[in-house]
C-alpha positions as CSV (number, residue, x, y, z in Angstrom):
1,X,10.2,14.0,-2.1
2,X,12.9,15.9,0.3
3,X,15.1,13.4,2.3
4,X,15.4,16.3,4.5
5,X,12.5,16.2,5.8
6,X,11.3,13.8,8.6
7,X,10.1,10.4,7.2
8,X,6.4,10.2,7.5
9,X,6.9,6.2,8.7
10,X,10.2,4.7,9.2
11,X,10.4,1.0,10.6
12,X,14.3,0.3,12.5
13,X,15.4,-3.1,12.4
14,X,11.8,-4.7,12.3
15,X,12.1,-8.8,13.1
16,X,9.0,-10.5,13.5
17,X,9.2,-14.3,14.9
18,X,6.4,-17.2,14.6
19,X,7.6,-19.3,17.2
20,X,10.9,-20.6,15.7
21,X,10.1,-18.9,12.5
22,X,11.9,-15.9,11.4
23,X,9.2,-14.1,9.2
24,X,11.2,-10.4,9.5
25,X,14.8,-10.8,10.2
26,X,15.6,-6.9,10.3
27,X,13.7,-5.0,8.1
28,X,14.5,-1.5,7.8
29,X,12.3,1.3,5.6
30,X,11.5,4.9,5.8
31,X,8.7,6.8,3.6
32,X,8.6,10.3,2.6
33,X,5.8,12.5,2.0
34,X,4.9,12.7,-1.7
35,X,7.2,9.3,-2.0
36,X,5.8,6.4,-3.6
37,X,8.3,3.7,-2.0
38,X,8.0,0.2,-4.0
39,X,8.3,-2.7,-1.4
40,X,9.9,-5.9,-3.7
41,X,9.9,-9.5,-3.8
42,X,8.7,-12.7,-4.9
43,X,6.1,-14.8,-2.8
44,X,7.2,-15.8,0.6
45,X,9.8,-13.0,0.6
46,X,8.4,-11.0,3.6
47,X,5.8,-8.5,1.9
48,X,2.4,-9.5,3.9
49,X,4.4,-10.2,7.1
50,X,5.9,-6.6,7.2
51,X,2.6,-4.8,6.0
52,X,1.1,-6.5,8.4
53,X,3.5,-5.3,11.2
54,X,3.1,-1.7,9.8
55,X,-0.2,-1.3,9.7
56,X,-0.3,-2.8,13.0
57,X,-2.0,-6.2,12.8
58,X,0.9,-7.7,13.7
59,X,3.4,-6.4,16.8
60,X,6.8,-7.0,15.7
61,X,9.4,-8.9,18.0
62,X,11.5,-6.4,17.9
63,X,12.6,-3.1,16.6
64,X,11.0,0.3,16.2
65,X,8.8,2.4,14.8
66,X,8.5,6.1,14.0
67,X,5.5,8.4,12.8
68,X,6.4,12.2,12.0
69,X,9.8,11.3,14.2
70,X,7.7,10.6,17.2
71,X,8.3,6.5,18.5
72,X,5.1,4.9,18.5
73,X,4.3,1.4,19.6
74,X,0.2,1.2,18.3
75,X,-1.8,-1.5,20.0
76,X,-3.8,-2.9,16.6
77,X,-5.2,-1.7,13.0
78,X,-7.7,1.0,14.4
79,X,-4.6,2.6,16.5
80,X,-2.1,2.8,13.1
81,X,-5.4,3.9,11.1
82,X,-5.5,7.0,13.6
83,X,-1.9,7.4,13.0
84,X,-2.6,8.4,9.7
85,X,-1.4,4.4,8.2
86,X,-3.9,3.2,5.8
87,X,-4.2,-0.1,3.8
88,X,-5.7,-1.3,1.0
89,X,-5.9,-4.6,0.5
90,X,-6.0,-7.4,-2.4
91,X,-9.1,-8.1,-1.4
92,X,-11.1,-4.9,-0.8
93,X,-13.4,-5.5,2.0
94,X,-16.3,-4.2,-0.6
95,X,-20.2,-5.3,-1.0
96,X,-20.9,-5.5,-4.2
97,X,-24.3,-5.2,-4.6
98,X,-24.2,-1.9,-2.5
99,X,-23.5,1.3,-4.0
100,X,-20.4,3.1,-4.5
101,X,-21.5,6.0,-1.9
102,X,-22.1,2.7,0.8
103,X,-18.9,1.0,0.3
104,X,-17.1,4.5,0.4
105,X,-18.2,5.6,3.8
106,X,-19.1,2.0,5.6
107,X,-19.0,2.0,9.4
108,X,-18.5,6.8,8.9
109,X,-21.7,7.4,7.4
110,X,-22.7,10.9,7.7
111,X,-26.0,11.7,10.1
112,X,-28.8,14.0,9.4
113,X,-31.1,14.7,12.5
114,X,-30.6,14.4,16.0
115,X,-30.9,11.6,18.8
116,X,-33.2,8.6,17.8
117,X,-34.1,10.4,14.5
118,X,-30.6,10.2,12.9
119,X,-30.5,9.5,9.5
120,X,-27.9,8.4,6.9
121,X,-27.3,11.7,5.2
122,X,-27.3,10.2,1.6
123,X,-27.4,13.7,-0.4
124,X,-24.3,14.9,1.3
125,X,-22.5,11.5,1.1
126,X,-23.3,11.0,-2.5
127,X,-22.1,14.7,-3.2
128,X,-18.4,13.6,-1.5
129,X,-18.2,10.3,-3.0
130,X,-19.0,11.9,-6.2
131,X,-16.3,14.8,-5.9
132,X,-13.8,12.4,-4.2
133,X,-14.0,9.9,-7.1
134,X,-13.7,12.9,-9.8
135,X,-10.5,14.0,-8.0
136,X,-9.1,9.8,-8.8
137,X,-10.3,10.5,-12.6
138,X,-13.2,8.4,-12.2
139,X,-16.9,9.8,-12.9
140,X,-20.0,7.5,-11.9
141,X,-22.9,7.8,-13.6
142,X,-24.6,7.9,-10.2
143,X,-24.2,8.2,-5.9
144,X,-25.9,4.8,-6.0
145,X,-24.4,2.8,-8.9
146,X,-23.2,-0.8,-7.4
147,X,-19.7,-1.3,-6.8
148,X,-20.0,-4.3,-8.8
149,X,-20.5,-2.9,-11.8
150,X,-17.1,-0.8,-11.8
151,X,-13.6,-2.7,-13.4
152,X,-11.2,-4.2,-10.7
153,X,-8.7,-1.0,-11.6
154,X,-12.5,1.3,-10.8
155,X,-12.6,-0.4,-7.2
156,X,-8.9,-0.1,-6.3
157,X,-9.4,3.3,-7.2
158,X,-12.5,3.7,-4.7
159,X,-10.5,2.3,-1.6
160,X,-7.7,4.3,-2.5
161,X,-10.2,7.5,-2.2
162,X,-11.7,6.2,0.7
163,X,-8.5,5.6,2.4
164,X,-7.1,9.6,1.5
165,X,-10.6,11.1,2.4
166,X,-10.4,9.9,5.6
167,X,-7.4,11.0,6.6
168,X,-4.2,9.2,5.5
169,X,-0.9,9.7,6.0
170,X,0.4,6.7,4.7
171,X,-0.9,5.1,2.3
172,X,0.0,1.1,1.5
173,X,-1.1,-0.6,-1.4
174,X,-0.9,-4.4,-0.9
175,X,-0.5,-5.5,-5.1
176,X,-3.0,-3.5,-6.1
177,X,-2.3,-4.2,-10.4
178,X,-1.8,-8.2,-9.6
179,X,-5.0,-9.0,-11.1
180,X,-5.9,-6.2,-13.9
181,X,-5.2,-6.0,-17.2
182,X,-3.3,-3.4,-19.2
183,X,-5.8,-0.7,-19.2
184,X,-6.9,-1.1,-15.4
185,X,-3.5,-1.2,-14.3
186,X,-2.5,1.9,-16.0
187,X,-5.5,3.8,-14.4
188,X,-4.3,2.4,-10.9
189,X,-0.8,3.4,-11.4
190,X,-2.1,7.1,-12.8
191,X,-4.1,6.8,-9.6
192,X,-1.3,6.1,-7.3
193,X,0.6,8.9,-9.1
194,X,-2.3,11.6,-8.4
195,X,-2.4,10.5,-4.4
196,X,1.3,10.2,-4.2
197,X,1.8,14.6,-5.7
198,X,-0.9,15.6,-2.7
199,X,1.9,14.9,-0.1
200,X,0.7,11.4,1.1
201,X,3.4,8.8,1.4
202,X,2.5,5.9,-0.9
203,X,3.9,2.4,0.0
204,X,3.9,0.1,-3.2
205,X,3.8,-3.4,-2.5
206,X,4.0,-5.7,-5.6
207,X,6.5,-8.7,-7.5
208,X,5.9,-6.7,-10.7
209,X,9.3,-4.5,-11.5
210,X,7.4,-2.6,-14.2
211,X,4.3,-1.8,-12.4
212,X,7.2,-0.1,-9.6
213,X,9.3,1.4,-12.1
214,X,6.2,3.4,-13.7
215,X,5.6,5.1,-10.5
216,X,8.1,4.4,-7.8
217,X,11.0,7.1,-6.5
218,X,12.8,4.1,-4.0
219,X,12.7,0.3,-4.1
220,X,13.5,-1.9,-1.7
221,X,13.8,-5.7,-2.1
222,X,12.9,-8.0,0.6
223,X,14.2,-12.0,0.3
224,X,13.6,-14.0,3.1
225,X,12.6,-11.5,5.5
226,X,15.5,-9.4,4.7
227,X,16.5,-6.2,2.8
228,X,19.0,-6.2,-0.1
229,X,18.8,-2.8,0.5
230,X,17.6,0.3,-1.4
231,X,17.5,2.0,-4.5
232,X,16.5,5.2,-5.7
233,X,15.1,5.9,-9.0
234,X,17.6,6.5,-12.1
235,X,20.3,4.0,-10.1
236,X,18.9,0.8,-10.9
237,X,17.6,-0.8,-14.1
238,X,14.8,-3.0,-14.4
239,X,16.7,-5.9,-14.6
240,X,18.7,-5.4,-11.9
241,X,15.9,-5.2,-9.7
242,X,14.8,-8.3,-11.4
243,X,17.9,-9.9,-10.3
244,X,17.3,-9.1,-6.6
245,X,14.0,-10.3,-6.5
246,X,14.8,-14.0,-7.8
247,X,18.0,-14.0,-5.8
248,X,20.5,-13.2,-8.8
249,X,23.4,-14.1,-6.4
250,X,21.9,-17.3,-6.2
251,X,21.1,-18.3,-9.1
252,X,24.8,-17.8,-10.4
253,X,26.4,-19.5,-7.9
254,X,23.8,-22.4,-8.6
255,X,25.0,-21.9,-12.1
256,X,28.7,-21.8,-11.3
257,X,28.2,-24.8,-9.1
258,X,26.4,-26.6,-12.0
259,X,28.8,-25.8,-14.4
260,X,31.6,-27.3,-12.1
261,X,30.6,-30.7,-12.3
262,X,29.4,-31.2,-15.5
């Protein structure tokens, strides 16, 4: 990561209101290429509101956003998606009972023949989906083996290939270890790593300060729709971070105040 180069995404002074609520109160983030940039804090701190707003679901109220410099204000998803700003989600939008090869290129399957005899190419897209997973470390047994047979960690991995095959830029990862165990989260974070070195700009959204310390180069902590600002690796411990998320500050002057009138 070169902080001389032009940010890949950078969001100025993002608020984002629900009627009287204050969801984003001036949010503030850039992302490098080849950065993985952790995105901290504990539930109801902000994180799904400000993906949101990035990846263009929701508009924000105000402030700005940048892509490669250039000030872009994208209608919805489909507009940030050809922006290069791709997301993948808790929840995966995958069949299982389809193959691999379906899930990877649903709604972009490639054609063989012309006009009204167009056919899903399934040699060629089991061929990519193949290679592509191979590049992630992961090798199927076969083009057609059901997504649900693959571990939760196997699956991340397959949106995550989707998401760079088809182009992005920017890549944000909405929790993607909250649910895996050891192993699987270790594979994701490897994963996350590989995608990261090609030049993509990885945005790591999670509440788990070891998850972002195994692979993050900045973290910034969001309570209550706000920043505490940002770190870069080797300038903060674990704990610190720690501290951020569950409002340190806080919690010691609740301590202070606590131990004032016992």
């Amino acid at each position: 990561m070169s902080e001389s180069a032009t940010p890949l995404i950078e969001l100025r002074d993002i608020q984002k209101h629900f009627g009287s609520v204050i969801a984003l109160a001036g949010v503030s983030v850039s992302v490098f290429p080849g950065e993985c940039h952790c995105l901290l804090g504990d539930n109801g701190a902000g994180k799904s509101t400000f993906i949101k707003t990035m990846s263009g679901v929701h508009k924000p109220t105000s402030g700005e956003i940048y892509i490669d410099g250039k000030h872009m204000n994208y209608a919805n998803p489909r507009a940030a998606m050809d922006a290069g700003i791709a997301t993948v989600y808790q929840d995966l939008a995958m069949i299982p009972l389809m193959s691999v090869t379906r899930n990877f290129w649903m709604g972009r399957e490639p054609t063989a023949g012309w006009g009204p005899f167009k056919t899903f190419d399934e040699k060629t897209a089991g061929e990519i989906t193949m290679s592509e997973m191979r590049k992630m470390g992961i090798n199927l047994r076969a083009p057609d083996q059901a997504v649900g047979t693959l571990s939760g960690g196997e699956r991340q991995t397959v949106a995550i290939a989707r998401a760079v095959y088809f182009g992005a830029k920017v890549l944000i990862l909405d929790e993607p270890t909250s649910a895996l165990g050891v192993r699987q989260t270790a594979n994701v974070l490897a994963t996350v790593d590989r995608v990261r070195k090609s030049g993509i700009g990885v945005v790591f959204i999670t509440h788990n300060v070891r998850h972002a310390m195994a692979v993050g180069d900045r973290f910034t902590v969001l309570n209550r729709g706000q920043t505490l600002g940002t770190a870069v690796r080797g300038e903060i411990k674990p704990e610190e971070l720690q501290d951020l998320m569950a409002g340190g500050q806080e919690l010691a002057e609740l301590e202070g105040s606590l131990g004032t009138t016992v």
